[in-house]
N, C-alpha and C positions, 0 to 999 in steps of 0.2 A: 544701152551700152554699159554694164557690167558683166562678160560673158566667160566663157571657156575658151582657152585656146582653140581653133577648128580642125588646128594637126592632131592625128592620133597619137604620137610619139610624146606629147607633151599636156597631152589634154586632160582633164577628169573626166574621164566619161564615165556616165552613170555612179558608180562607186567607187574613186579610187585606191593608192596605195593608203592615202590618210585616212580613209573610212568615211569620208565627208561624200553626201552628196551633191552634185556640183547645183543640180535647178534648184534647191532648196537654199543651197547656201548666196545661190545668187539673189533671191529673194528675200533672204536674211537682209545680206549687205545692202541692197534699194529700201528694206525696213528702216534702217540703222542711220542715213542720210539724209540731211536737213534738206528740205523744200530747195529746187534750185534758184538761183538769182536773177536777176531781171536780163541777163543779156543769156544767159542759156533756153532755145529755143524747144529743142531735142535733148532730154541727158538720158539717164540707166533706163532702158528695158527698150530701147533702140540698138537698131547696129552700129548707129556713129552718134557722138555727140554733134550738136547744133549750135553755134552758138553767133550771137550781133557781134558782129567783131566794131572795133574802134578804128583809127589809122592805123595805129602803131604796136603791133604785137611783139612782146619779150616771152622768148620761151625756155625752160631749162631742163632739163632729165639731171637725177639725182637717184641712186642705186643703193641699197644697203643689202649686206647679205651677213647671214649669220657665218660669225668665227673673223669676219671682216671689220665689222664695224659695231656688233654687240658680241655678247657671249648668251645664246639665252638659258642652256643649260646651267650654266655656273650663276645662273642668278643677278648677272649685273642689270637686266633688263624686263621687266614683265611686257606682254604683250600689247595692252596701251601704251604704253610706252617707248615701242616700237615703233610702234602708226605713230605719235606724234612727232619722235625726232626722225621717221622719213622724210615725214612733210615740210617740217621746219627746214630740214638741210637745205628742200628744194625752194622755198619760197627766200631762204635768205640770198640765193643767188639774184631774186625778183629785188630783194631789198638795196643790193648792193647798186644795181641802176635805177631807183630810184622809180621804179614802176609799181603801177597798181596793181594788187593780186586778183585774178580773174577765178579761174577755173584749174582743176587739179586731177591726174586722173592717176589711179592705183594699179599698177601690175604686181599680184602677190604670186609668190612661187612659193608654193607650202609642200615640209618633206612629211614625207611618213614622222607617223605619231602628234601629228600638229592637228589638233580639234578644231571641230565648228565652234567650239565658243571663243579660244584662242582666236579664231581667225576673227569673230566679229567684233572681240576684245582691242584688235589690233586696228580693225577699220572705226572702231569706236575714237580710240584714240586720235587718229587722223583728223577725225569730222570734228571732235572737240578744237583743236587748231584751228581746224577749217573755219570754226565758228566766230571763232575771237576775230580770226584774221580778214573776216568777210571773204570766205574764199571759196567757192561751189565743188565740190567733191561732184565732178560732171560726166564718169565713168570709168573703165577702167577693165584689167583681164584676170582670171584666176586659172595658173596652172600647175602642177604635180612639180616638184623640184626637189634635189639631193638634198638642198640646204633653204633654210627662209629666207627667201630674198623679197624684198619691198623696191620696188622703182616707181618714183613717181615724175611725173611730168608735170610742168607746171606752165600757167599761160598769164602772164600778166599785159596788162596796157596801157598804153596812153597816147595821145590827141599827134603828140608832135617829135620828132627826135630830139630836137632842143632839150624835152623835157628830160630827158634820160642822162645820165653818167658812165661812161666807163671809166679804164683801167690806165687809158692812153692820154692824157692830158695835164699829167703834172706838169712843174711847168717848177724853173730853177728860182729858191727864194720863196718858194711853199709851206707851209709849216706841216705836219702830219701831226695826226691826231687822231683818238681811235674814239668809239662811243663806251657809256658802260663799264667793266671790270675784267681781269684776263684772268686763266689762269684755273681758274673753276673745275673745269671738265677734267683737264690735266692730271688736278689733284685729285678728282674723283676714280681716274683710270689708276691712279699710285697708290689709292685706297683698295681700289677692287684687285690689282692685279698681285700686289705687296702685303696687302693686311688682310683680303679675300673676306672685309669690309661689305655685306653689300647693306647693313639697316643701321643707321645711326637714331640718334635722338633729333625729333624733327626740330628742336630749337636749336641743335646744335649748325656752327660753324661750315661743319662736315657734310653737313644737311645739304644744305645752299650748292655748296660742291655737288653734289650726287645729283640734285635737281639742274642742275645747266645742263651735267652731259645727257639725262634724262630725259627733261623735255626742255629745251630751249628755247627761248620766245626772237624768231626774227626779226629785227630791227624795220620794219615794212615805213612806219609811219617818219619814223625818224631818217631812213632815207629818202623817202621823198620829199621830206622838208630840205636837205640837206642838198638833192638834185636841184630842187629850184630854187636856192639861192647859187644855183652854180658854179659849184665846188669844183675842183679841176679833176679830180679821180675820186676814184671810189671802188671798195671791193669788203666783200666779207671774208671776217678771218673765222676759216674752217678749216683749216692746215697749220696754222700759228701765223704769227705777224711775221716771224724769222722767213716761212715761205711768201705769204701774201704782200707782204707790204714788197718782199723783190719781185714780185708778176708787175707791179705796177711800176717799178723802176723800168724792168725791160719793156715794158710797153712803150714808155713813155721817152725811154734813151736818157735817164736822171739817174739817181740815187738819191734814194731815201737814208738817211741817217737817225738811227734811232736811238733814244738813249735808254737803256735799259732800266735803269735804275728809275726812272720815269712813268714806268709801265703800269696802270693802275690794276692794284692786285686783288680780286674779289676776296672777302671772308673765309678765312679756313686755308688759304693758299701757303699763308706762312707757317701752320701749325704741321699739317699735312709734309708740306715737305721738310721743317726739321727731324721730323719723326725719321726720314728717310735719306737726310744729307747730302737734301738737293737741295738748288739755288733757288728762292722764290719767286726771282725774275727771271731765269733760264726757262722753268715752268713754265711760264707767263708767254716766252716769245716761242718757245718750241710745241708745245701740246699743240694739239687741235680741238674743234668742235665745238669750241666759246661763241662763235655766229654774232661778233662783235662786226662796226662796219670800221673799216682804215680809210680816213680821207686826209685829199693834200686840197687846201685854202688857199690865199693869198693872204699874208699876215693884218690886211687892212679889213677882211671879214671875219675874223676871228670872234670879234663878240656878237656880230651878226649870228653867225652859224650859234654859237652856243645860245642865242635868244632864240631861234628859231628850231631849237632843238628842246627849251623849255618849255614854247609853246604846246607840244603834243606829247612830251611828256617827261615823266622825270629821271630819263637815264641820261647821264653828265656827260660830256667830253673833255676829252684829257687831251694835253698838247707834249707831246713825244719825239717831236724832231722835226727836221726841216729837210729840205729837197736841195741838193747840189748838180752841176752840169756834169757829166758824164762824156766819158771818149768815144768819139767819133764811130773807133773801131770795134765799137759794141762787145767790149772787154775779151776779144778774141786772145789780147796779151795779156790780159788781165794778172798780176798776183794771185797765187792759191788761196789767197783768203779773200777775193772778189776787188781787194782794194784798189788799185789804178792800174794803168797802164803801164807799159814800158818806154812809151815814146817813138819806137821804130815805126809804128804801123800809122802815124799822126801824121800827114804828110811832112815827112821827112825831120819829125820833129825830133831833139835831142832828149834823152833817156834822162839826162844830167839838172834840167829845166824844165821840163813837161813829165809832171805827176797827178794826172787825172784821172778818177773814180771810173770805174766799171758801170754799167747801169746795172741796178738791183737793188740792196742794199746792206748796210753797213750796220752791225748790233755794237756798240759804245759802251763800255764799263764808267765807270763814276771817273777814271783818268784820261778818256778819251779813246780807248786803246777798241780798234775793233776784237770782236769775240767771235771765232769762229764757229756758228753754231747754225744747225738746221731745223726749218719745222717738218712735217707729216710731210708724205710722200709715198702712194702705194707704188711699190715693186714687185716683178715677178722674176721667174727661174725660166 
């Protein structure tokens, strides 16, 4: 199972628009793929993958397509480097519940002028990921497309639901806390899109920046550490904290309170954006594609978590804010800037005495004052 689509409308048959032929290049890509894993029965050069499955399967689909989420014309992105930050995006979702990564399987959509080497460039890059992350690249589709898009699918597992974390479990009196450094990617889109920046000096500052949004490294192992001490939520920030840390509010019917100035800022974040007369920490909660994880604890596990976060390895946690109760009425009266309620909608509570949080959350300047600001968010026409 790494094949051609079987519609004509979408298929490479024999030679297509890109000049690539399809049975060679499939052959390529089954070259290019590490040995499968002990629970893959069946992988590439079948119709379907095979695989032992465990009890409990986590699965995610993750999409990138050019002019979306790289630019590959303008240079911010080489080919490797596509295949790995597809696969990353998809696996940090695995990371964010605290599952183990399984199996991964690649739909490439390649436009006219996109090479056979490109393409194995890109599957190249993928399987390097795959590699770090013990993760079986277990098959996958290749079809003709306007634009290059990368979708992959990702299968992770584990024994028990226990084991896992979502989004729906904070709980009021939580502290938040994120893993790592924010801000990175951000400043590297501010570099690419603003200074059209794409080769620095690799010791530089700038560097580090270019490499998050580049290839990112999923937090896999440090969520799972963090799922089984039992953390109350959990989510990866690929949208910014401004967006994710509020998915877990409304899940959870809390508010997260965050304090900005708090936010820890990777290397280059502050140089980057004075250059450009942004806020260091606006960056930090608004950009996407950092693949940091945001959890809420109970303040009596705090150094639990950060020891068992030592344990597997040495990316730090920072403590960012706390979890407050939120109104009943799921901030339907909400304030325009998410803050509280009005009171009417509370049974029958008075506007004058009852001033309660929205579920979502709250960005805090150094005076307390919420900010009102957004993270990523694709929109269409």
């Amino acid at each position: 199972m790494f094949a051609a689509s079987s519609h004509r409308t979408t298929s490479i048959a024999r030679v297509s628009s890109t000049d690539i032929a399809e049975l060679s290049l499939i052959e390529a890509i089954a070259a290019e793929l590490d040995a499968p894993g002990p629970r893959v029965v069946r992988g590439v050069g079948d119709d379907a993958a095979v695989v032992t499955a465990r009890p409990i399967c986590v699965t995610s689909v993750d999409a990138s397509v050019d002019g979306v989420h790289f630019r590959l014309q303008q240079g911010w992105m080489d080919a490797r480097q596509i295949g790995w930050r597809a696969l990353a995006g998809a696996l940090s979702d695995l990371a964010a519940m605290g599952a183990q990564a399984g199996e991964a399987y690649l739909a490439l959509g390649l436009p006219p002028g996109f090479s056979e080497p490109e393409a194995l460039e890109l599957v190249r890059g993928a399987n390097t990921l795959a590699r770090i992350t013990s993760t079986t690249i277990a098959g996958g589709d290749v079809v003709s497309a306007p634009a290059l898009t990368v979708c992959v699918t990702v299968v992770g597992w584990a024994d028990s639901p226990a084991e896992l974390t979502g989004r729906d479990g904070a709980c009021v009196g939580d502290l938040v806390g994120v893993t790592g450094h924010l801000g990175g990617a951000g400043a590297a889109l501010a570099m690419l899109e603003r200074e059209q920046t794409a080769t620095v000096p690799a010791d530089s500052p700038e560097a580090a920046c270019l490499a998050r949004l580049r290839t990112p490294v999923p937090r896999l192992s440090e969520g799972a550490a963090m799922a089984a001490l039992g953390v109350h939520a959990m989510i990866d920030i690929s949208d910014g904290v401004a967006t994710d840390a509020a998915h877990i509010g409304r899940a959870s019917g809390v508010q997260l309170r965050v304090r900005l100035a708090d936010l820890p800022l990777q290397a280059g974040v502050v140089e980057v954006a004075a250059r450009h007369g942004l806020d260091p920490a606006v960056l930090a909660a608004t950009a996407g594609d950092d693949y940091e994880l945001c959890v809420c604890v109970l303040p009596a596990d705090r150094e639990r978590t950060e020891r068992a976060l030592a344990e597997v390895s040495d990316v730090p946690i920072t403590w960012i804010g706390d979890v407050v109760g939120a109104c009943a009425c799921a901030g339907a009266d909400a304030d325009a800037d998410g803050g509280a309620c009005d009171g009417d909608a509370c049974d029958g509570g008075d506007a004058s005495d009852r001033r309660e949080p929205a579920p979502g959350v709250q960005l805090l300047d150094e005076q307390g004052s919420p900010q009102p600001l957004a993270g990523f968010e694709h929109r269409w026409k």
